[in-house]
KOLNU-982964 format. One record per residue (C-alpha): residue number from 1; x, y, z. Coordinates in pm, 1 decimal, padded with zeros to 6 digits, m for minus. Example, Ala and Ser with C-alpha at 12.3 -4.5 7.8 and 13.67 -1.06 7.14 Angstrom:
BEGIN
<rec resi="1" px="01230.0" py="m00450.0" pz="00780.0"/>
<rec resi="2" px="01367.0" py="m00106.0" pz="00714.0"/>
! end
This chain:
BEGIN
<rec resi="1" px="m06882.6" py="00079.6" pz="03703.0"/>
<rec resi="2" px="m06658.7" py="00304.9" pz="03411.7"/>
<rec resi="3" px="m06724.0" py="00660.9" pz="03516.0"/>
<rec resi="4" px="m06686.4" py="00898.8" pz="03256.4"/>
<rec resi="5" px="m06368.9" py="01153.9" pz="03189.9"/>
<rec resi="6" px="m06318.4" py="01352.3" pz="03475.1"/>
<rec resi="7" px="m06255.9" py="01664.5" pz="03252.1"/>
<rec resi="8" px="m06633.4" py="01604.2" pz="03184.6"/>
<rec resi="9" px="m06747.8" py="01754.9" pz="03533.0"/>
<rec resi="10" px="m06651.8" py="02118.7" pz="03432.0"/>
<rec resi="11" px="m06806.2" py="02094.5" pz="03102.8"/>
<rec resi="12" px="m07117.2" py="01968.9" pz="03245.1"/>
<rec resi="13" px="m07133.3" py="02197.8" pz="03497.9"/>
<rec resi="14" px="m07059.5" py="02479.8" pz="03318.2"/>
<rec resi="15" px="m07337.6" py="02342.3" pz="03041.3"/>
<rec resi="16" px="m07557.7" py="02340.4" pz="03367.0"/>
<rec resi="17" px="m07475.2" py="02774.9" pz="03437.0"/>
<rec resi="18" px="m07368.3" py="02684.4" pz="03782.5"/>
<rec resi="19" px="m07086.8" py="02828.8" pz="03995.7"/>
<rec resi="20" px="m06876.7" py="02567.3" pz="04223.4"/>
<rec resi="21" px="m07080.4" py="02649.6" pz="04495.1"/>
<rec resi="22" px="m07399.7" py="02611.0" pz="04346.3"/>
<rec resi="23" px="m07305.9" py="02259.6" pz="04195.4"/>
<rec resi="24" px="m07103.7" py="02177.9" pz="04493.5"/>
<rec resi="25" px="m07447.4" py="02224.9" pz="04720.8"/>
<rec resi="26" px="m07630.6" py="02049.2" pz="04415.7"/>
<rec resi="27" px="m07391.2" py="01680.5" pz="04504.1"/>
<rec resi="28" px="m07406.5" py="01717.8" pz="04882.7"/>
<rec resi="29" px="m07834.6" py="01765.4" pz="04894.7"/>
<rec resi="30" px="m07804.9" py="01377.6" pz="04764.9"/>
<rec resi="31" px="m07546.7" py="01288.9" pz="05057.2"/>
<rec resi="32" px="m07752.6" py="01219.3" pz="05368.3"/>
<rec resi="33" px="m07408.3" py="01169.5" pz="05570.3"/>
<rec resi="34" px="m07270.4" py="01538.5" pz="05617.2"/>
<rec resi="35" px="m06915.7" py="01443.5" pz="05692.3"/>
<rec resi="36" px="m06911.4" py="01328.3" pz="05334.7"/>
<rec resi="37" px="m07030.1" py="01606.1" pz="05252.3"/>
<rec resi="38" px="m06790.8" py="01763.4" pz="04923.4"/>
<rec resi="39" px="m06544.0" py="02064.0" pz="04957.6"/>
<rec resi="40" px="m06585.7" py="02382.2" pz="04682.5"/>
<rec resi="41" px="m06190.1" py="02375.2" pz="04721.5"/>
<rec resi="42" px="m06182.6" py="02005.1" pz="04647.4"/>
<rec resi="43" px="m06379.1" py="02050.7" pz="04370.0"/>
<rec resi="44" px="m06191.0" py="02303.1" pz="04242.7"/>
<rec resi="45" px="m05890.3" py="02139.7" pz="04291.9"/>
<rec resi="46" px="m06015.1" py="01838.6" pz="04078.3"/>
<rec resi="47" px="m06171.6" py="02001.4" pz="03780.1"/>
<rec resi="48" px="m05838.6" py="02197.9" pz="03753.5"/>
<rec resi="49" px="m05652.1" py="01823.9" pz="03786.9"/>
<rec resi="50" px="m05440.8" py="01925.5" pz="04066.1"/>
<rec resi="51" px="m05575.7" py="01560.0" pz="04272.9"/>
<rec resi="52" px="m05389.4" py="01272.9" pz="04062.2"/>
<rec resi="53" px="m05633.8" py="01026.4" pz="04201.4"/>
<rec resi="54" px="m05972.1" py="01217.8" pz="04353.2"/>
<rec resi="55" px="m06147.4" py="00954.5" pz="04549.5"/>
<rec resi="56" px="m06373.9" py="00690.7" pz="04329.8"/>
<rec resi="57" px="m06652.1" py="00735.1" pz="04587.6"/>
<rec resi="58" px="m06649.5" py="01141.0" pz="04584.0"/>
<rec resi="59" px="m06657.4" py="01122.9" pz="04126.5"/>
<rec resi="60" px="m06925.1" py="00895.4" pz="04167.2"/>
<rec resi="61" px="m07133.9" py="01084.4" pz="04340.0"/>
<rec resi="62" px="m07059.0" py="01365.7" pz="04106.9"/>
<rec resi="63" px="m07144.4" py="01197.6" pz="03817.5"/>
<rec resi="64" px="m07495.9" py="01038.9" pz="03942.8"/>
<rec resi="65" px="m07609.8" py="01393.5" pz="04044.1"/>
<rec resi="66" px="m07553.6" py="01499.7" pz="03641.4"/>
<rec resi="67" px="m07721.1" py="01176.5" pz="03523.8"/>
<rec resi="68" px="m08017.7" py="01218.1" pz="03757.4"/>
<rec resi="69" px="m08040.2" py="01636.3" pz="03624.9"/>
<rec resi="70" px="m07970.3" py="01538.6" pz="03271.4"/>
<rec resi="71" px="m08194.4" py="01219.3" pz="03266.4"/>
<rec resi="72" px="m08488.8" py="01452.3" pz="03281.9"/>
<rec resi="73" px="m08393.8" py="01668.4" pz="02975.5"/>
<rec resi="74" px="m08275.0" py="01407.2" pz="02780.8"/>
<rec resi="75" px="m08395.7" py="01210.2" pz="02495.9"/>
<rec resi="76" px="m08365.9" py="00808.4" pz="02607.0"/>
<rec resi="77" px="m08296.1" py="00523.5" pz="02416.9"/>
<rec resi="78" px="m08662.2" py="00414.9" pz="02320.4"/>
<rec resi="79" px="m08733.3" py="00702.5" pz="02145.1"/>
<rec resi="80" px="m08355.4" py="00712.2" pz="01959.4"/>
<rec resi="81" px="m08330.2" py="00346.3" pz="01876.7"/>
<rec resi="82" px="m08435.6" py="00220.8" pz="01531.1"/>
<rec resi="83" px="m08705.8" py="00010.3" pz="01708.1"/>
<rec resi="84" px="m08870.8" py="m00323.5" pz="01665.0"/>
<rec resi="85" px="m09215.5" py="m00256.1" pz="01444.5"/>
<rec resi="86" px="m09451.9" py="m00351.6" pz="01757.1"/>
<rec resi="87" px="m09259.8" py="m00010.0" pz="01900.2"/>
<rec resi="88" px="m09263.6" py="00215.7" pz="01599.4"/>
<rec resi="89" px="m09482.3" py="00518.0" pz="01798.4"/>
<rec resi="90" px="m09231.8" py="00571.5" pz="02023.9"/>
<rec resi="91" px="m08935.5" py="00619.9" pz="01833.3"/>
<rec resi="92" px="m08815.7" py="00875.0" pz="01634.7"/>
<rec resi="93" px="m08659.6" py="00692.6" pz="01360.7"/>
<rec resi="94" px="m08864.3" py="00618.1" pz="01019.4"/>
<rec resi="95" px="m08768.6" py="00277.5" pz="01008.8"/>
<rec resi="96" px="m08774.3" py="m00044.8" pz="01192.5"/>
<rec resi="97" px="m08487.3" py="m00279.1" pz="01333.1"/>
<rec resi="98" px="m08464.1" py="m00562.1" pz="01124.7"/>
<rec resi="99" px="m08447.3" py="m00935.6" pz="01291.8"/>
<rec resi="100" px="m08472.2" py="m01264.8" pz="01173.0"/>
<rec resi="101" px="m08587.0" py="m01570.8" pz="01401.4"/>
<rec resi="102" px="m08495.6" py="m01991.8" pz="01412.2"/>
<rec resi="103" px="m08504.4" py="m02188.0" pz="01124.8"/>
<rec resi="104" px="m08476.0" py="m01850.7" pz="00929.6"/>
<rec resi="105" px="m08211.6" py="m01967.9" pz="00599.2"/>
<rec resi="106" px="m07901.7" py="m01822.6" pz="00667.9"/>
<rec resi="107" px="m07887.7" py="m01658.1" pz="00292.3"/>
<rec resi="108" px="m08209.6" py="m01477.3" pz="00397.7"/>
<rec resi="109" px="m08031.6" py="m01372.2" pz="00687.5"/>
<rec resi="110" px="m07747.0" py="m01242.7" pz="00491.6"/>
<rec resi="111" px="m07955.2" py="m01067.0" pz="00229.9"/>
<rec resi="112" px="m08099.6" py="m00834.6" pz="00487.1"/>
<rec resi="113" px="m07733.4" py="m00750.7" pz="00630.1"/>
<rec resi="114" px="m07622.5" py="m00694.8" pz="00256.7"/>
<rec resi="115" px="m07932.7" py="m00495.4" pz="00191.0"/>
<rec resi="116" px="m07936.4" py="m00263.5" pz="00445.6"/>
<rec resi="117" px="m07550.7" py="m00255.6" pz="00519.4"/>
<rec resi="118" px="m07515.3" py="m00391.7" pz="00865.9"/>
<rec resi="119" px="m07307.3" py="m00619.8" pz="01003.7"/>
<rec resi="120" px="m07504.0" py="m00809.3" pz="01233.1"/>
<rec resi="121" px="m07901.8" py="m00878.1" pz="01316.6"/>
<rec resi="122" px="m08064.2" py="m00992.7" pz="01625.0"/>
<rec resi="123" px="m08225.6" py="m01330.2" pz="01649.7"/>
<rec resi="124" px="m08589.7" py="m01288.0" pz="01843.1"/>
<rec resi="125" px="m08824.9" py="m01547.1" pz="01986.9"/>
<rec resi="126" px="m09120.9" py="m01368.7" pz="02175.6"/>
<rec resi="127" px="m08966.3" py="m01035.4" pz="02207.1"/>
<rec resi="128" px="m08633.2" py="m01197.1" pz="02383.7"/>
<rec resi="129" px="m08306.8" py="m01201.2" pz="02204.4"/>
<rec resi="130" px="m08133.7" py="m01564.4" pz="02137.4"/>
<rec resi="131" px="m07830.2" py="m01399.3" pz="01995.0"/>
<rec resi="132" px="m07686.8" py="m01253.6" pz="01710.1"/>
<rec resi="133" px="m07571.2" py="m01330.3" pz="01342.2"/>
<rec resi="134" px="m07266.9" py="m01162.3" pz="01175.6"/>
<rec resi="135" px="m07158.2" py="m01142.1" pz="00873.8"/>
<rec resi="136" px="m06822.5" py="m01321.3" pz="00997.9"/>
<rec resi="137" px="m07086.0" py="m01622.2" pz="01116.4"/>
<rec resi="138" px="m07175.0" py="m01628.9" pz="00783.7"/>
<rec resi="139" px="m06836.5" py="m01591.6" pz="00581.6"/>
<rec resi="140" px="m06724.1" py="m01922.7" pz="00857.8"/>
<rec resi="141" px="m07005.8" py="m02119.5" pz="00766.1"/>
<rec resi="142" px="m06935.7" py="m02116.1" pz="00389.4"/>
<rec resi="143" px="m06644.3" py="m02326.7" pz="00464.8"/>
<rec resi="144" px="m06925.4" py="m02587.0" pz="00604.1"/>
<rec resi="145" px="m07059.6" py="m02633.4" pz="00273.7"/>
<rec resi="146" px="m07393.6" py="m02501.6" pz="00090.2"/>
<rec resi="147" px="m07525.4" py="m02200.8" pz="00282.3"/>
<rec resi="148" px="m07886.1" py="m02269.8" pz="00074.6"/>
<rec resi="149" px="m07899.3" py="m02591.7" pz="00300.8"/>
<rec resi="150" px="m07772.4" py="m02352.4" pz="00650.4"/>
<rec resi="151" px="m08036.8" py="m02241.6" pz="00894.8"/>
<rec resi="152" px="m08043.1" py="m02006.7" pz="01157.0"/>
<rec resi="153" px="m07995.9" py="m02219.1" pz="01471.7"/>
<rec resi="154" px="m07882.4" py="m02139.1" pz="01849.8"/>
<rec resi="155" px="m07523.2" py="m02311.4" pz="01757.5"/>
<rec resi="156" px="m07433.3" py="m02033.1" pz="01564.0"/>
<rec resi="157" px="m07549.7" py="m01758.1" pz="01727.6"/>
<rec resi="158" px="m07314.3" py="m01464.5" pz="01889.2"/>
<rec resi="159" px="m07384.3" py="m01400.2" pz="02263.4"/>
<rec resi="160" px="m07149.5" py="m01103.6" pz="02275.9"/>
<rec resi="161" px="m07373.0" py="m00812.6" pz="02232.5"/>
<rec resi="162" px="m07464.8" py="m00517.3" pz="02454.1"/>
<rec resi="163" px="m07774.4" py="m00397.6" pz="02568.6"/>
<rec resi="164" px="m07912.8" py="m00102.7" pz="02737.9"/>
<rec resi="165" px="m08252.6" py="m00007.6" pz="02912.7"/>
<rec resi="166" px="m08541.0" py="00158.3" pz="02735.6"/>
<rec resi="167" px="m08461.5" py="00473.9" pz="02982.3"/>
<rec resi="168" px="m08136.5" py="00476.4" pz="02962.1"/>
<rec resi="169" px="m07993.4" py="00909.9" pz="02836.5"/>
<rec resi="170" px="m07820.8" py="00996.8" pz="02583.2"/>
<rec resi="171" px="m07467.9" py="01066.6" pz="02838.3"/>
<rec resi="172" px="m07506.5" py="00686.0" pz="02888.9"/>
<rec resi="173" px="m07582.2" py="00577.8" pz="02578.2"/>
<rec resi="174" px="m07271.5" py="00800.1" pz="02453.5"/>
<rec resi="175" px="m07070.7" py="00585.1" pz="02677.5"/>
<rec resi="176" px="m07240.3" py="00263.9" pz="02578.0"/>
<rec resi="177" px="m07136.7" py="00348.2" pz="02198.8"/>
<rec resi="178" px="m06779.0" py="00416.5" pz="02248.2"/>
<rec resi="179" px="m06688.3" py="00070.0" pz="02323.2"/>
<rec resi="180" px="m06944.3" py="m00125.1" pz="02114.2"/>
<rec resi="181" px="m07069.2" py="m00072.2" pz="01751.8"/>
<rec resi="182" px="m07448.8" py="m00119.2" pz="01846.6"/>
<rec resi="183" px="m07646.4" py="m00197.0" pz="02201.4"/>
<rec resi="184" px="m08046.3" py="m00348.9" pz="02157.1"/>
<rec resi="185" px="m08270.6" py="m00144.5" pz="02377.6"/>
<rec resi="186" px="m08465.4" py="m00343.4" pz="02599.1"/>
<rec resi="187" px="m08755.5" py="m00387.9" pz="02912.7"/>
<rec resi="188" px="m08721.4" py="m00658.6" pz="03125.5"/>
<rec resi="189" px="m08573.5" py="m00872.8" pz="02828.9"/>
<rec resi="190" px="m08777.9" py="m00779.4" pz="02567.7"/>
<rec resi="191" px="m08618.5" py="m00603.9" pz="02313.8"/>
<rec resi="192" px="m08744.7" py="m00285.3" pz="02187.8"/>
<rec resi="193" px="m08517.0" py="m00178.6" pz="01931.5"/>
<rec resi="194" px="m08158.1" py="m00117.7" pz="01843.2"/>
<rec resi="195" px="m07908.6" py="00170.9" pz="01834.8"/>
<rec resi="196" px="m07607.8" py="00237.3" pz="01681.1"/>
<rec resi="197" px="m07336.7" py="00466.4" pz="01622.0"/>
<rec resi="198" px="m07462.6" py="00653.7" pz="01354.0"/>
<rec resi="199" px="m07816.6" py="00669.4" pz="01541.8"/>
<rec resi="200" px="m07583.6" py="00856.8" pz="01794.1"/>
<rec resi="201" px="m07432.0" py="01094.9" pz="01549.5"/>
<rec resi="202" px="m07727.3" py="01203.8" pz="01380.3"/>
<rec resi="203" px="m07874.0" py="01312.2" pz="01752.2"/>
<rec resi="204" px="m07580.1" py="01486.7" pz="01833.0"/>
<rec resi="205" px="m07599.8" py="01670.8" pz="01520.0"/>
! end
């Protein structure tokens, strides 16, 4: 698992109005073994990046006590992704992913990516993603001859894309977004919706 910046635990703790102490005894209520149990001097140490390398373990455990705080508070992905129409009530956004599905002409495809300026869409079948088409699965396939006679089929279809859980907070998705241009949302496979940067952006704003 990528754990965020280190330099993130002062911020959020300071975000949070607590003292060392307080947010020290905030980490160690989740540790049931007490010789584990986290130092106010270590943690001072560490936020001031005096420890080169502070034990993975010891961050960790940091870092899921802010998630589990924050994750209350914080607006999740289902109701920040542009979602699939069957989950328009629980978004915020005022429009709707767009998607196409097999056998869907690969022009048609491409219209709705030039249309709405995006550079890939998700193909569906019963709520479950197949994979994706790109523009850049497009622009290869004109060199295959007449797109008008190209449909969307599983041969052509992308399989790296991200995804994160209808739950998931905004700290995650934050992380999510700075390695990928867009992650679906999803339950149990079914897709709910998509985000992307810019979804991102206008939250934080």
């Amino acid at each position: 698992m990528v754990l965020p910046e280190i330099k993130e635990i002062k911020q959020r703790r300071l975000k949070m109005n607590l003292s060392l102490r307080k947010f020290v005894d905030k980490i160690n209520d989740l540790i049931l073994d007490k010789e584990k149990y986290l130092s106010v001097a270590w943690l001072y140490q560490v936020e001031k990046g005096d420890i080169e390398h502070p034990s993975y373990f010891k961050i960790k455990q940091i870092f899921d006590m802010l998630e589990s705080e924050e994750q209350v508070k914080q607006i999740t992905a289902k109701e920040l992704c542009v979602p699939h129409k069957k989950f328009k009530k629980i978004s915020k956004s005022e429009t709707t992913m767009e998607f196409c599905k097999i056998g869907t002409p690969i022009l048609d495809a491409y219209n709705i990516m030039t249309k709405y300026n995006i550079s890939q869409i998700p193909v569906l079948e019963n709520g479950y993603c197949l994979g994706m088409i790109t523009k850049k699965t497009v622009m290869d396939l004109t060199l295959d001859g007449n797109l008008a006679k190209i449909y969307v089929n599983k041969n052509i279809l992308e399989q790296d894309y991200s995804t994160v859980n209808v739950q998931a907070p905004l700290n995650y998705i934050r992380r999510i977004l700075k390695h990928f241009d867009y992650a679906l949302v999803e339950n149990e496979g079914i897709i709910h919706g998509i985000l992307v940067k810019d979804d991102l952006i206008n939250e934080l704003k």
